[in-house]
Backbone as a printed PyTorch tensor [residue, N CA C, xyz], in Angstrom:
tensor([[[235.2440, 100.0950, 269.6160],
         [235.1590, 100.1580, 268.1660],
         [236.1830,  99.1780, 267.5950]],

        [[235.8870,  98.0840, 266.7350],
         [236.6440,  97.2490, 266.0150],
         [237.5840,  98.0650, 265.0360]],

        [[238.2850,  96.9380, 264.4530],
         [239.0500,  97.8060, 263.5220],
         [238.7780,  98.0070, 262.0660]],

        [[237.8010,  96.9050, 261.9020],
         [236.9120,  97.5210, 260.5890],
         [235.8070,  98.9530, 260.6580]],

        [[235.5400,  99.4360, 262.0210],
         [234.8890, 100.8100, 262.3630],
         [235.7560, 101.7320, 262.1050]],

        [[236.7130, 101.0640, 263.0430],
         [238.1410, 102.5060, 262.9060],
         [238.1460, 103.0620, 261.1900]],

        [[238.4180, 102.0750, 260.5610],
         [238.9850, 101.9310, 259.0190],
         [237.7350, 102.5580, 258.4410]],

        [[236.4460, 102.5250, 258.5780],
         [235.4410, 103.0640, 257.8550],
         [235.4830, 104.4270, 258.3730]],

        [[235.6560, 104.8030, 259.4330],
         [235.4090, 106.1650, 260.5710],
         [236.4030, 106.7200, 259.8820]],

        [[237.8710, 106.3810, 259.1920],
         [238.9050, 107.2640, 259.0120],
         [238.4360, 107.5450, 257.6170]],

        [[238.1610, 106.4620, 256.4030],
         [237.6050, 106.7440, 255.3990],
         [236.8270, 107.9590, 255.4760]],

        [[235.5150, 107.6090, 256.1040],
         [234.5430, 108.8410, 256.0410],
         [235.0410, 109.9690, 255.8920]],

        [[236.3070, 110.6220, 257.2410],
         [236.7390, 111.4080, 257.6920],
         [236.9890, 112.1240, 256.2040]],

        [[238.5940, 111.1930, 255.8410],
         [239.2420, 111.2770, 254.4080],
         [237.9360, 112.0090, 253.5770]],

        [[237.4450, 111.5280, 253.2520],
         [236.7090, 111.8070, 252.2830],
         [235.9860, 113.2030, 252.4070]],

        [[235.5200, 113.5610, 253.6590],
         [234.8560, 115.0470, 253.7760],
         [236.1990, 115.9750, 253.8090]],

        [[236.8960, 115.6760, 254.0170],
         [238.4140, 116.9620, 253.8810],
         [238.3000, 118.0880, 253.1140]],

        [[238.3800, 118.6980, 253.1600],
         [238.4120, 119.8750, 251.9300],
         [239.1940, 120.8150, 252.2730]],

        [[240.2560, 120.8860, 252.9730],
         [241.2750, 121.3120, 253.1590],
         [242.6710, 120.8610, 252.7990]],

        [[242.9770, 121.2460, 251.6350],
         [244.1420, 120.4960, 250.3370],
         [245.4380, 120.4260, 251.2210]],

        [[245.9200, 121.4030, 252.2120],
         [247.1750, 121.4920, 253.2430],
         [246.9990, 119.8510, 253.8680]],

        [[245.6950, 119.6420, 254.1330],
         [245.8230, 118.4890, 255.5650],
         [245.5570, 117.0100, 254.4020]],

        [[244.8200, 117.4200, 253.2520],
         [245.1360, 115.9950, 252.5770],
         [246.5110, 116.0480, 251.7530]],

        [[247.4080, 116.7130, 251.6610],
         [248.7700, 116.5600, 250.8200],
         [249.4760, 116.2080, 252.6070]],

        [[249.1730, 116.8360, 253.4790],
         [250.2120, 115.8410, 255.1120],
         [249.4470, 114.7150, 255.1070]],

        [[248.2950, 114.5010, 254.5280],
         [248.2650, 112.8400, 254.7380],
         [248.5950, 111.9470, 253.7720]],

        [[248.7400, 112.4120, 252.4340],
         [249.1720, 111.5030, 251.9720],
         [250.6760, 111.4530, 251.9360]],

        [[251.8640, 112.5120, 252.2540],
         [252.6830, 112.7060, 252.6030],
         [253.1690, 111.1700, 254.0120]],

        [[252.2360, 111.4000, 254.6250],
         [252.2860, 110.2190, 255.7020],
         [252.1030, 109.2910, 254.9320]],

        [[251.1970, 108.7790, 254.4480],
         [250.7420, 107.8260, 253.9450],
         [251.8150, 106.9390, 253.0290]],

        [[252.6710, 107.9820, 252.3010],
         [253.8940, 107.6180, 251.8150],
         [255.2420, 107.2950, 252.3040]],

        [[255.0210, 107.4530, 253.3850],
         [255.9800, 107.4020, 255.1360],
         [256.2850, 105.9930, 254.8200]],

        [[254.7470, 105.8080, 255.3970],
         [254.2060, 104.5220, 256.2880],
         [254.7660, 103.7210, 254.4880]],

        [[254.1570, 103.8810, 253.4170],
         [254.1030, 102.6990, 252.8110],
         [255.5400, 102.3970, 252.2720]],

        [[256.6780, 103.2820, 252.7200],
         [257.9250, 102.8620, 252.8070],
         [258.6020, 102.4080, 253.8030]],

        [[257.8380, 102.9280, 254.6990],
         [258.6720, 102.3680, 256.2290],
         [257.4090, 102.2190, 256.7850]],

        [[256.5260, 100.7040, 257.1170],
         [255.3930, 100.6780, 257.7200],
         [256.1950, 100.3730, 259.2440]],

        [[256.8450,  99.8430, 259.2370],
         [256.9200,  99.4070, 260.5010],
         [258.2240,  99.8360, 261.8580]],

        [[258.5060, 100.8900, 260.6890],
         [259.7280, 101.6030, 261.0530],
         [259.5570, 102.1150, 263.1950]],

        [[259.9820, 101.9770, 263.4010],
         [260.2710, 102.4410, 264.9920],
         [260.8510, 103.7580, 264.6560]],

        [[260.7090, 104.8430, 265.6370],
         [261.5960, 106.0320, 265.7070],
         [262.4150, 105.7250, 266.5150]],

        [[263.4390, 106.6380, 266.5240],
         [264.7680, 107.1950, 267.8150],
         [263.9270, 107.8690, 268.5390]],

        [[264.6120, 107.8890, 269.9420],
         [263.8430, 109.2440, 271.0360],
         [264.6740, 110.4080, 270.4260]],

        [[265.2820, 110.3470, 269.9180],
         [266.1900, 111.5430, 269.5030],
         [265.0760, 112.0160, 267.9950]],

        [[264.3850, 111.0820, 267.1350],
         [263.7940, 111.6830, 266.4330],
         [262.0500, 112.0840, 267.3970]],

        [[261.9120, 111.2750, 268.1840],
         [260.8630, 112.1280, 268.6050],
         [260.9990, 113.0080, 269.2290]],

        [[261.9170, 113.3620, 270.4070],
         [262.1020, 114.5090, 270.8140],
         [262.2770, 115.9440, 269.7020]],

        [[262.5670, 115.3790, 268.9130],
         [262.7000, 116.3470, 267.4220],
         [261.3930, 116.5430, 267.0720]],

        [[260.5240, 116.0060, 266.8900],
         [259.1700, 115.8910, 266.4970],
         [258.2380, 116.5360, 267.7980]],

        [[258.5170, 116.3690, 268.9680],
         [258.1980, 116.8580, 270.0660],
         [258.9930, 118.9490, 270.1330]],

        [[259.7110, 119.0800, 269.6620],
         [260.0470, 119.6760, 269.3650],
         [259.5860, 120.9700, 268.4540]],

        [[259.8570, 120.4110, 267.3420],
         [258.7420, 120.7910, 265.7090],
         [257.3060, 121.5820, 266.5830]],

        [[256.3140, 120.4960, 267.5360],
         [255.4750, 120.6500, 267.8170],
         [255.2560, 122.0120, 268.7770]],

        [[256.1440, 121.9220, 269.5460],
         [255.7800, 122.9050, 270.9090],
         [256.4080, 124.0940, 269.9480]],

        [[256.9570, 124.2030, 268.8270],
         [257.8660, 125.5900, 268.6180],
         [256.2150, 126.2570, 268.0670]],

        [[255.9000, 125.2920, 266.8730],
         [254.3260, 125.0270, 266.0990],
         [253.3700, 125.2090, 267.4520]],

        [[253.3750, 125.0210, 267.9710],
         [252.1470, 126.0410, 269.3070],
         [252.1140, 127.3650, 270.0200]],

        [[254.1620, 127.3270, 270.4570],
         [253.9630, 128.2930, 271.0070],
         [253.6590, 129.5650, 269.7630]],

        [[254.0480, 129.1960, 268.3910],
         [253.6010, 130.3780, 267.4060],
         [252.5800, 130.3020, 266.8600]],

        [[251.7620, 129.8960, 267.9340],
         [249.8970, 129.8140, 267.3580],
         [249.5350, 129.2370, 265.9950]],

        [[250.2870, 128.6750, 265.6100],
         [249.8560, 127.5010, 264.6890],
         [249.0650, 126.2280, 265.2980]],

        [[248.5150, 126.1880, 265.9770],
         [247.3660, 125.3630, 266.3730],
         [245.7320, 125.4080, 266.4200]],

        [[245.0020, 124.5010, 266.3740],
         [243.8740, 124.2870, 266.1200],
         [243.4170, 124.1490, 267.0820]],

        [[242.4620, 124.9950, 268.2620],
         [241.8300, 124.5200, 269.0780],
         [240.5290, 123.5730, 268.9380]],

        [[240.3290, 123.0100, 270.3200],
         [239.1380, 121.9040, 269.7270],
         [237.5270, 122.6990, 269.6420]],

        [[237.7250, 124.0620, 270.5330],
         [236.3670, 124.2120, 269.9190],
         [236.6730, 124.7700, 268.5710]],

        [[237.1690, 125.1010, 267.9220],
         [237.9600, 125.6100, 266.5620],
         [237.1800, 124.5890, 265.6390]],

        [[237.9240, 123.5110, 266.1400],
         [237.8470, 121.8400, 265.2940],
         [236.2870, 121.4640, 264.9740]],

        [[235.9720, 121.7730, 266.1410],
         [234.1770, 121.1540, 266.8870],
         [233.4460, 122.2290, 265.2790]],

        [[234.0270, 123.6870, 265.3230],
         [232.9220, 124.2960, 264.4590],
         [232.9270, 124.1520, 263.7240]],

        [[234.5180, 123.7670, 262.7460],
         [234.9220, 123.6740, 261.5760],
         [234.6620, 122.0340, 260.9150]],

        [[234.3880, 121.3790, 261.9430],
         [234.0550, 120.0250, 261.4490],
         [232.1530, 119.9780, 261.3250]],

        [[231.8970, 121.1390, 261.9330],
         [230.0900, 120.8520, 261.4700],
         [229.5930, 121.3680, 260.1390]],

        [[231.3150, 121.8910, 259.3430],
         [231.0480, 122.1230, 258.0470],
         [231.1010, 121.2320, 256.8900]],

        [[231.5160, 119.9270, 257.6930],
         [232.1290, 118.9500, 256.6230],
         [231.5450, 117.7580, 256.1850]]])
């Protein structure tokens, strides 16, 4: 997939969302990136972020993919 697919494939995506939590973390990112596009992390901030994540799983805050699979044939 080129990167004008990618860019249309993420659009699409964007656009069927209807879950207001996951479009305010993207544009949250989105505001990341358009201050720091090219910013590199520390391993010390990803291990932090690696971190964040596994605490966010082991307390079942995660989305499984057949979860994803059903909830995306709504969108």
């Amino acid at each position: 997939m080129n990167i004008q697919a990618k860019k249309l494939s993420l659009i699409e995506w964007l656009v069927s969302l209807q879950d207001e939590t996951m479009i305010n973390k993207m544009y949250d990112f989105r505001e990341k990136l358009a201050h720091n596009p090219a910013k590199q992390i520390s391993i010390d901030e990803l291990m932090a972020e690696l971190e964040l994540s596994e605490k966010a799983r082991k307390a079942g805050k995660v989305t499984t993919l057949e979860e994803l699979e059903k909830e995306s044939g709504n969108w």
